[in-house]
Backbone bond lengths (Angstrom), bond angles and torsions (degrees), N, CA, C in turn:
res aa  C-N    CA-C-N  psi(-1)  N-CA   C-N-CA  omega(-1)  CA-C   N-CA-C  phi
1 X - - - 1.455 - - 1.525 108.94 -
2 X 1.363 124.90 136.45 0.930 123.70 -168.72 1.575 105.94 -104.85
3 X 1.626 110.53 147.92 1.393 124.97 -166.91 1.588 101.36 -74.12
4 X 1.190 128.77 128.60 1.001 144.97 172.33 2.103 115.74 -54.69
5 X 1.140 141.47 131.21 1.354 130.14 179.03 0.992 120.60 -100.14
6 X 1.511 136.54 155.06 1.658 124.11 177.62 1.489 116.57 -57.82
7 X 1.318 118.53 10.36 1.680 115.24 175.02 1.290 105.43 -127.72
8 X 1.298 138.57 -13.72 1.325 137.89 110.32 1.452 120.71 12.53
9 X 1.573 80.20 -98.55 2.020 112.43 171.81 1.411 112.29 -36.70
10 X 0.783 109.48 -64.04 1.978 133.99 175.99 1.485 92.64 -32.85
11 X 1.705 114.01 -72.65 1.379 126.36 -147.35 1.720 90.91 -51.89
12 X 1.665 108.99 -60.38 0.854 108.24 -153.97 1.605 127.06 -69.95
13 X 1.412 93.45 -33.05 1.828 90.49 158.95 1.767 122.24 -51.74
14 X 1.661 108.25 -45.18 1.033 101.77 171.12 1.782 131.42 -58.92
15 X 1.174 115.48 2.14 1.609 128.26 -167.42 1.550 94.35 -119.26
16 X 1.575 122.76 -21.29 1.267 106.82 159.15 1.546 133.74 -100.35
17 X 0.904 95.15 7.80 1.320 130.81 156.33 1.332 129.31 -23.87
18 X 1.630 82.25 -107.20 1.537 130.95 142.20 1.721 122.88 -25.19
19 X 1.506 105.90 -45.93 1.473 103.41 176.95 1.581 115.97 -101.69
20 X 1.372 118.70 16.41 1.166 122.74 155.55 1.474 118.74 -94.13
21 X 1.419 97.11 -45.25 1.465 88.57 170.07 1.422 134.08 -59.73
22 X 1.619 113.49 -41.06 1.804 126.43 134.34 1.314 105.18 8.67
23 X 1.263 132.65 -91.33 1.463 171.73 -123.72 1.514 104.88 -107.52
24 X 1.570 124.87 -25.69 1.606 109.96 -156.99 1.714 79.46 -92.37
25 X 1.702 82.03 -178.43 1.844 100.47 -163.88 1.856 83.35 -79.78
26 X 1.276 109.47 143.46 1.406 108.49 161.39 1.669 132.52 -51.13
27 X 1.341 115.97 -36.62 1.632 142.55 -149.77 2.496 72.38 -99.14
28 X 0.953 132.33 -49.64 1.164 103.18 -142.06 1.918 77.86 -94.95
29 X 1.156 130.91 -3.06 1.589 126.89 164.88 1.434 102.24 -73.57
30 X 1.277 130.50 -42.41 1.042 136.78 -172.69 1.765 113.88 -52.99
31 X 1.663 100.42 -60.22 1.377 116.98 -165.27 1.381 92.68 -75.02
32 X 1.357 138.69 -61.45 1.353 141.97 167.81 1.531 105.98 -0.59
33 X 1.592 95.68 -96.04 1.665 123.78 177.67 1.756 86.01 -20.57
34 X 1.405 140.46 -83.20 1.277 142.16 -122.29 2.098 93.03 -86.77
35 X 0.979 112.49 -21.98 1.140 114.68 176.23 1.690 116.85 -68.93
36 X 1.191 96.12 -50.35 1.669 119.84 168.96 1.330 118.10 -52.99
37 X 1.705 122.38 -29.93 1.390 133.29 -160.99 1.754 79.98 -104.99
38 X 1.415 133.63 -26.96 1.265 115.07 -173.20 1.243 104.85 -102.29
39 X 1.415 137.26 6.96 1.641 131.79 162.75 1.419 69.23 -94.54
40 X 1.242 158.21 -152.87 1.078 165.88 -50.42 1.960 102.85 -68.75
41 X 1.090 106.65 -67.35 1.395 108.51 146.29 1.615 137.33 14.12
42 X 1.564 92.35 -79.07 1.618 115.61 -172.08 1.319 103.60 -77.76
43 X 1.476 119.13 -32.00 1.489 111.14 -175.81 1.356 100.63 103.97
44 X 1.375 85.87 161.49 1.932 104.73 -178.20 1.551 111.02 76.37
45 X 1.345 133.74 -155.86 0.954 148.56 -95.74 1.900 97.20 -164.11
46 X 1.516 116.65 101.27 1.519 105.41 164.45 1.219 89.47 -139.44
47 X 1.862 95.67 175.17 1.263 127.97 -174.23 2.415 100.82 -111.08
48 X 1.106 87.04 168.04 1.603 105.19 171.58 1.805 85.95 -61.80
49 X 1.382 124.36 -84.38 1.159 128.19 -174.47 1.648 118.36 -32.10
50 X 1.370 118.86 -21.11 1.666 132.21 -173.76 2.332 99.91 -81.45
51 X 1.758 94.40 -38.70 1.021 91.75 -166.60 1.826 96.77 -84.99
52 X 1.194 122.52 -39.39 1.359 110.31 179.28 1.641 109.63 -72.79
53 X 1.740 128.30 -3.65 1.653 100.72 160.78 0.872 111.23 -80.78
54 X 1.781 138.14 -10.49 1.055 130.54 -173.88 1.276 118.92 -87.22
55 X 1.678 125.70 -20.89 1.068 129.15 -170.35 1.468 105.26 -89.04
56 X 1.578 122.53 -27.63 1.581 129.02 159.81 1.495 117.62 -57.88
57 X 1.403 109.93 -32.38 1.551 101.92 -164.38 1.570 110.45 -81.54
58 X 1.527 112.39 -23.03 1.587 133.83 -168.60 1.302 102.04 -90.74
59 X 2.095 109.79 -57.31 1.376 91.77 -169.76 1.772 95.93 -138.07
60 X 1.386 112.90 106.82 1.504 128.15 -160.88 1.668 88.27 -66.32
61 X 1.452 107.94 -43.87 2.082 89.27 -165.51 1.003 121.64 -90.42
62 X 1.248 117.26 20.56 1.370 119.01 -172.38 1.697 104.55 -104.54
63 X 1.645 113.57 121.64 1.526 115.20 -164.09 1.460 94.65 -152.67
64 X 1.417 98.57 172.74 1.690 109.16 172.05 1.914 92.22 -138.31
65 X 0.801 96.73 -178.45 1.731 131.79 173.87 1.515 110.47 -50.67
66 X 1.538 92.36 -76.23 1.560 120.82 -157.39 1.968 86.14 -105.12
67 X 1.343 135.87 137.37 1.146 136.07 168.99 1.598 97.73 -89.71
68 X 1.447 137.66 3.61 1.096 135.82 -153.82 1.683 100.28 -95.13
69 X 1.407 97.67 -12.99 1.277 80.93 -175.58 1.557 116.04 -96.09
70 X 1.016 126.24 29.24 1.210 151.77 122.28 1.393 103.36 -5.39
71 X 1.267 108.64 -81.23 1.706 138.40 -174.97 2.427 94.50 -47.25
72 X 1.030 110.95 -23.03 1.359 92.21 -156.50 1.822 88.88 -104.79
73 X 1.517 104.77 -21.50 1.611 102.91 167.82 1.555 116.13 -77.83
74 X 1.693 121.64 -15.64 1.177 99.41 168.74 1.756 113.28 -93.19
75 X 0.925 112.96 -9.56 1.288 122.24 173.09 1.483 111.64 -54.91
76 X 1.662 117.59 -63.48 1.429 124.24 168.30 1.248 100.08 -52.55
77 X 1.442 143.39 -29.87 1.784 130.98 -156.73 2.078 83.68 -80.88
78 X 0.778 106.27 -44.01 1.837 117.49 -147.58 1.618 76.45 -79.79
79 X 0.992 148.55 -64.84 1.741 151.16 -140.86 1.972 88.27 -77.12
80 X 1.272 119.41 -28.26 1.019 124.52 -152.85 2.026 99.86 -107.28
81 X 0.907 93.86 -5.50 1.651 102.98 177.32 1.464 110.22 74.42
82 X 1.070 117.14 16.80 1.589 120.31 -153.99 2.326 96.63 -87.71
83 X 1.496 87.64 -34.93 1.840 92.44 177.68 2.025 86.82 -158.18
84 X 1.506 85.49 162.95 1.287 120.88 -178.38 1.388 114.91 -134.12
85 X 1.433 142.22 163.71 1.038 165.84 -146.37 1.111 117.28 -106.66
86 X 1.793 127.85 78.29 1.603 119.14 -165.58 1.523 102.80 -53.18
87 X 0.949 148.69 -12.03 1.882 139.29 -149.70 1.429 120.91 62.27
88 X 1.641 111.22 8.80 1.538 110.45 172.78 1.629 98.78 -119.12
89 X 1.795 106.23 156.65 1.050 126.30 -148.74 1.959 91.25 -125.11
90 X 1.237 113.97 136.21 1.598 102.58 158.70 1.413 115.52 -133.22
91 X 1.259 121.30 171.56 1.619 105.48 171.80 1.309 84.18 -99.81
92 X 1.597 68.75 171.15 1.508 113.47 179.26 1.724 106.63 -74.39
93 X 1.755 100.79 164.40 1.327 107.27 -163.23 1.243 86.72 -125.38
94 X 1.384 146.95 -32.68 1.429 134.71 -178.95 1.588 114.02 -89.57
95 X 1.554 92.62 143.15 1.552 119.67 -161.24 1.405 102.72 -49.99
96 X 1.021 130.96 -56.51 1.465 159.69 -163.55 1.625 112.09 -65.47
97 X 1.545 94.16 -25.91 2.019 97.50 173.55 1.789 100.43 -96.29
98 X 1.394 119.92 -7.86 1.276 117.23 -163.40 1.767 136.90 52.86
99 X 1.341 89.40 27.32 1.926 97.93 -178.56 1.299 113.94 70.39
100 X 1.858 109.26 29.93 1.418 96.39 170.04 2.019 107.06 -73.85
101 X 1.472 98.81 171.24 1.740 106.95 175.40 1.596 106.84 -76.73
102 X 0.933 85.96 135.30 1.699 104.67 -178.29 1.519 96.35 -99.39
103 X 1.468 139.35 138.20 1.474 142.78 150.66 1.990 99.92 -71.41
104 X 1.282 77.85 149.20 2.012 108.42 179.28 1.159 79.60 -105.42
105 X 1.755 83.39 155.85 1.840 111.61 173.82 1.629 85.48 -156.93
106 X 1.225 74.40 155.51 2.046 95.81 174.75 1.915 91.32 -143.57
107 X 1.307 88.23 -179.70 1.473 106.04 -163.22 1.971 109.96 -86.33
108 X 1.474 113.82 117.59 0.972 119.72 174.48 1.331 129.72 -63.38
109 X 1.543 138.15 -170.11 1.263 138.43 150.55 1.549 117.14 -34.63
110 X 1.203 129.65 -26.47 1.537 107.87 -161.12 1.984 98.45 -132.52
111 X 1.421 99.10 22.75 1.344 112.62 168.29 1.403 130.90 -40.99
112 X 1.097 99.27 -29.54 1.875 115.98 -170.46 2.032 100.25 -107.41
């Protein structure tokens, strides 16, 4: 079996990615993305988890399948200059993710 390479790895996250986003509801990529552009906005410091309490507290029915695709709306936010990647990591606060590290983002060049 052959060892997998960090561009490998890369590719393949990027192809799962990609096929979640495939698959997510359009309306909750939509609301996502706009949640993300409004922590970016206000300033400071959120998590993926910051943008989905906000998207529950505003708009409760709005869902997808896979919550992963989460991951493919910050991807478009970051490709889009909208936020960037402070280099700090936090855990998580809900039971259900088990205290994995969440990446921070703050607001990029094209934030406004």
């Amino acid at each position: 079996m052959r060892q997998l390479t960090f561009h490998d790895g890369s590719e393949a996250r990027e192809e799962g990615i990609d096929k979640v986003e495939r698959h997510a509801d359009l309306e909750f990529l939509d609301v996502m993305y706009r949640a993300g552009q409004h922590l970016a906005r206000k300033g400071g410091v959120f998590t993926s988890a910051d943008m989905r309490d906000l998207v529950t507290k505003h708009y409760p029915e709005v869902r997808t399948h896979d919550e992963r695709a989460i991951g493919a709306v910050l991807r478009s936010l970051r490709r889009d200059g909208v936020i960037e990647p402070t280099g700090q990591y936090v855990n998580q606060k809900r039971r259900r993710n088990h205290c994995r590290p969440l990446r921070e983002w703050h607001a990029g060049p094209r934030a406004q």
